[in-house]
N, C-alpha and C positions, 0 to 999 in steps of 0.2 A: 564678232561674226558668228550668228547661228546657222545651223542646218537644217532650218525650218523648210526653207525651201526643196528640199527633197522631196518632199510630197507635193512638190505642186510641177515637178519638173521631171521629164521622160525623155528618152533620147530613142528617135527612129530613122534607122538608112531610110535613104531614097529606092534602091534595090538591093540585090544580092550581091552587088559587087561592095556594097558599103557595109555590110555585116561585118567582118571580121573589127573593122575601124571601127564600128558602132558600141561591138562588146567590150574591148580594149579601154574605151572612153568610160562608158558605164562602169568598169571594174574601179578606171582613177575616180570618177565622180559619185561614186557610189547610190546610181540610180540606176532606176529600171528601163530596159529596152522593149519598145511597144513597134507593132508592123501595122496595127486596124489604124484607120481616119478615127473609129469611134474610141473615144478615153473621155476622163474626167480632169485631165490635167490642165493646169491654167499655159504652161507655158512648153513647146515640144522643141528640143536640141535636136536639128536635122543635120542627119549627116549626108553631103550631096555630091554630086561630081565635082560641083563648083567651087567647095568647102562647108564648114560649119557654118550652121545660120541658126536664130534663136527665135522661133515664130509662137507669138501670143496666139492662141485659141479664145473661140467664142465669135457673139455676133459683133460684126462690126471692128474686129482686131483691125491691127496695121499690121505690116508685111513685115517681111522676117528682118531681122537683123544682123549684122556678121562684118568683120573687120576686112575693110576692103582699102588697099593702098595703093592699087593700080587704074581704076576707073571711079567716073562718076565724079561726085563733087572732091573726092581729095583729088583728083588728078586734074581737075580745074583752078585748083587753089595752086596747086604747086606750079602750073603754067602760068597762071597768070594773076594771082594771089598778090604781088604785089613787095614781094622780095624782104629783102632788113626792113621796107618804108611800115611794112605789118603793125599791128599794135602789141601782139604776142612777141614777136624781135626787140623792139623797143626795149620793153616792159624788163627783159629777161638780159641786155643789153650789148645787143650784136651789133657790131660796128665796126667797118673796114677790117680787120682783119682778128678781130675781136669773137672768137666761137668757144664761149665758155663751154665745159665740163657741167649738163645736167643732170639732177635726179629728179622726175617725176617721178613724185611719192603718190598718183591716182590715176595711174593709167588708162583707167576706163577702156576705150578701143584704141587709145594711142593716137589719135588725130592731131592733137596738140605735138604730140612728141615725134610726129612725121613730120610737121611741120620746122619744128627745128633742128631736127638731123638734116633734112632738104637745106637747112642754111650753112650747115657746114658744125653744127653741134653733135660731140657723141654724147649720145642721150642711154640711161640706164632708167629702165619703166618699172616701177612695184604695182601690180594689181596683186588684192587678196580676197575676190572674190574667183572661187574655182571653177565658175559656168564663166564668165567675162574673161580670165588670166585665156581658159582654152580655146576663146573665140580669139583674143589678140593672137595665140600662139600661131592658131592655124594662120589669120590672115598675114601675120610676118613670115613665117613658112611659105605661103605661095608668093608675096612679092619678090622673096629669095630668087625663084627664078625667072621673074621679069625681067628683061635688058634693061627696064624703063629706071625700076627702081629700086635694084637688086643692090648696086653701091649705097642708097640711101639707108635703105633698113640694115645696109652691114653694121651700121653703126648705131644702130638700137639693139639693146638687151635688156631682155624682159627675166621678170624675178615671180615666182608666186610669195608672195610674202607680205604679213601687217605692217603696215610703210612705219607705223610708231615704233614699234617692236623692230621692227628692220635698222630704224634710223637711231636709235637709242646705240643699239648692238653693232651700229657702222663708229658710232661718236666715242665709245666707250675704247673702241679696237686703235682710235687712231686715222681714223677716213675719213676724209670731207668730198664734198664738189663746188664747184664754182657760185652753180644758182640750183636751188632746191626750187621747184614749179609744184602750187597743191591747187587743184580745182576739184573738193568734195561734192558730193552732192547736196544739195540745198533744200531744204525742210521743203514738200511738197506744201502747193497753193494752190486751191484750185481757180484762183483767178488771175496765176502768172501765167508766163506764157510757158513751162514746164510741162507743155504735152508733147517732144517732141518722139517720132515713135521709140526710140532705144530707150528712150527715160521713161516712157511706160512698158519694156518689155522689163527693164533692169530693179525697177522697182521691186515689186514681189520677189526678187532673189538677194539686194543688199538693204532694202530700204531705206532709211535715212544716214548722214555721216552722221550718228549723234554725237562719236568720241573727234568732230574733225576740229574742235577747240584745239585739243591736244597734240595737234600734228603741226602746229605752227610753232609750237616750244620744241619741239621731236627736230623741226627743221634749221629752226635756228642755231642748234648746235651744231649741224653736219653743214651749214653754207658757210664756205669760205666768202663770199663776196654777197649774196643778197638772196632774198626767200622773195617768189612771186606766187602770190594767190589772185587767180580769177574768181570773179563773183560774179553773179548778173548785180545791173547797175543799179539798184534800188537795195540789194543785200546789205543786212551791217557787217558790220566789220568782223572777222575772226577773230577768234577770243575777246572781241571788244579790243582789240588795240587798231588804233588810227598808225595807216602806214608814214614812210615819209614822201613816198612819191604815189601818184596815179596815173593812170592811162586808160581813159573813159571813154567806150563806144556807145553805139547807141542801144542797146540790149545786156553788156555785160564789160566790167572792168580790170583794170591788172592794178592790184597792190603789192605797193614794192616794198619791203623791206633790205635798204641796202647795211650791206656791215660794214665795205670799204671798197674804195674803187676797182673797177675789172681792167686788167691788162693784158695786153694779147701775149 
């Protein structure tokens, strides 16, 4: 993980009530805080009444991004989403009474790992990108005090930390989880369907997984019962090994690697 992106990232309140949060943030992230529309910067960390959002600049950008676990499509999924019947449940192997102990080692905005806290999983999330960890941070912070979904995200906890490095230094100590979940990011195409807007704001700040071979050996040590990686469904295989199980949508897949059965 470099820090290249520093110079392409600025962080500006919305007003003067979002200053003091704005400086604070820039001290941990070690960027600049700008108040003009006018900059050079590819990508602007807004600080807003609403929370953290991450807006592409230029012509033609998509709108901002920011970790949201109260409305919109995650609070559609989680009404009506479709329960354990999911392919992520499946995959990961929830069943009657069955809520393993995850680690997602790629947290990204956490949408996978609200999904299965929502079934009844305590999920512990590693992002080790420092613009992304502070967008999850904030959006689990404000569903904290949602009625909706304040019990759900209790049971998420989020790490800044190299999920390799983390998982190596968890295996070493003595600690496992149940099911290890890895969905890296996947070598840009420009003729997949990989334009979705966060994966063109997140680009420019982590770019490719190129070490995500390696976090499948990282996982295998720390899963007591089975390692699941999503792909989109045309993806090869991580590290080149063929799982023993799949569960194939129409856009992307879960491979399983079980180590022995799950029991509630």
């Amino acid at each position: 993980m470099t820090t290249a992106y520093k110079s392409l990232v600025a962080i500006r309140p919305e007003g003067e009530e979002q200053g003091e949060c704005a400086d604070t943030l820039a001290t941990e992230l070690d960027l600049s805080v700008i108040s003009s529309q006018e900059h050079n910067y590819e990508l602007v960390l807004e600080v807003t009444s609403e929370g953290l959002k991450l807006q592409p600049c230029g012509k033609k950008a998509p709108g901002a991004t920011y970790a949201d676990f109260i409305s919109g499509a995650v609070a559609h999924r989680r009404q009506f989403g479709g329960g354990k019947g999911q392919m992520i449940a499946k995959a990961v192997g929830i069943k009657g009474a069955i809520k393993p102990t995850v680690l997602d080692a790629t947290a990204g905005l956490g949408k996978d790992a609200f999904v299965l806290a929502t079934l009844g999983c305590d999920v512990t999330l590693l992002e080790r990108s420092p613009i992304i960890h502070a967008l999850l941070r904030d959006g689990l912070g404000r569903a904290l005090e949602s009625i909706d979904v304040s019990d759900i995200v209790q049971n998420m906890h989020l790490h800044h930390a190299n999920s390799i490095e983390w998982m190596h230094e968890q295996a070493e100590a003595g600690s496992s989880y149940q099911v290890v979940y890895l969905d890296p990011m996947f070598p840009h195409n420009d003729k997949s369907a990989l334009v979705k807007k966060e994966m063109r704001a997140f680009r420019p700040i982590v770019g490719d997984d190129l070490d995500a071979d390696q976090l499948l050996d990282a996982a295998l040590q720390i899963a007591e019962n089975r390692v699941v990686v999503k792909r989109p469904r045309k993806a090869p295989f991580l590290a080149d090994r063929k799982p023993s199980l799949q569960f194939e949508g129409k856009s992307s897949r879960y491979d399983v690697y079980p180590l022995k059965k799950l029991e509630a």
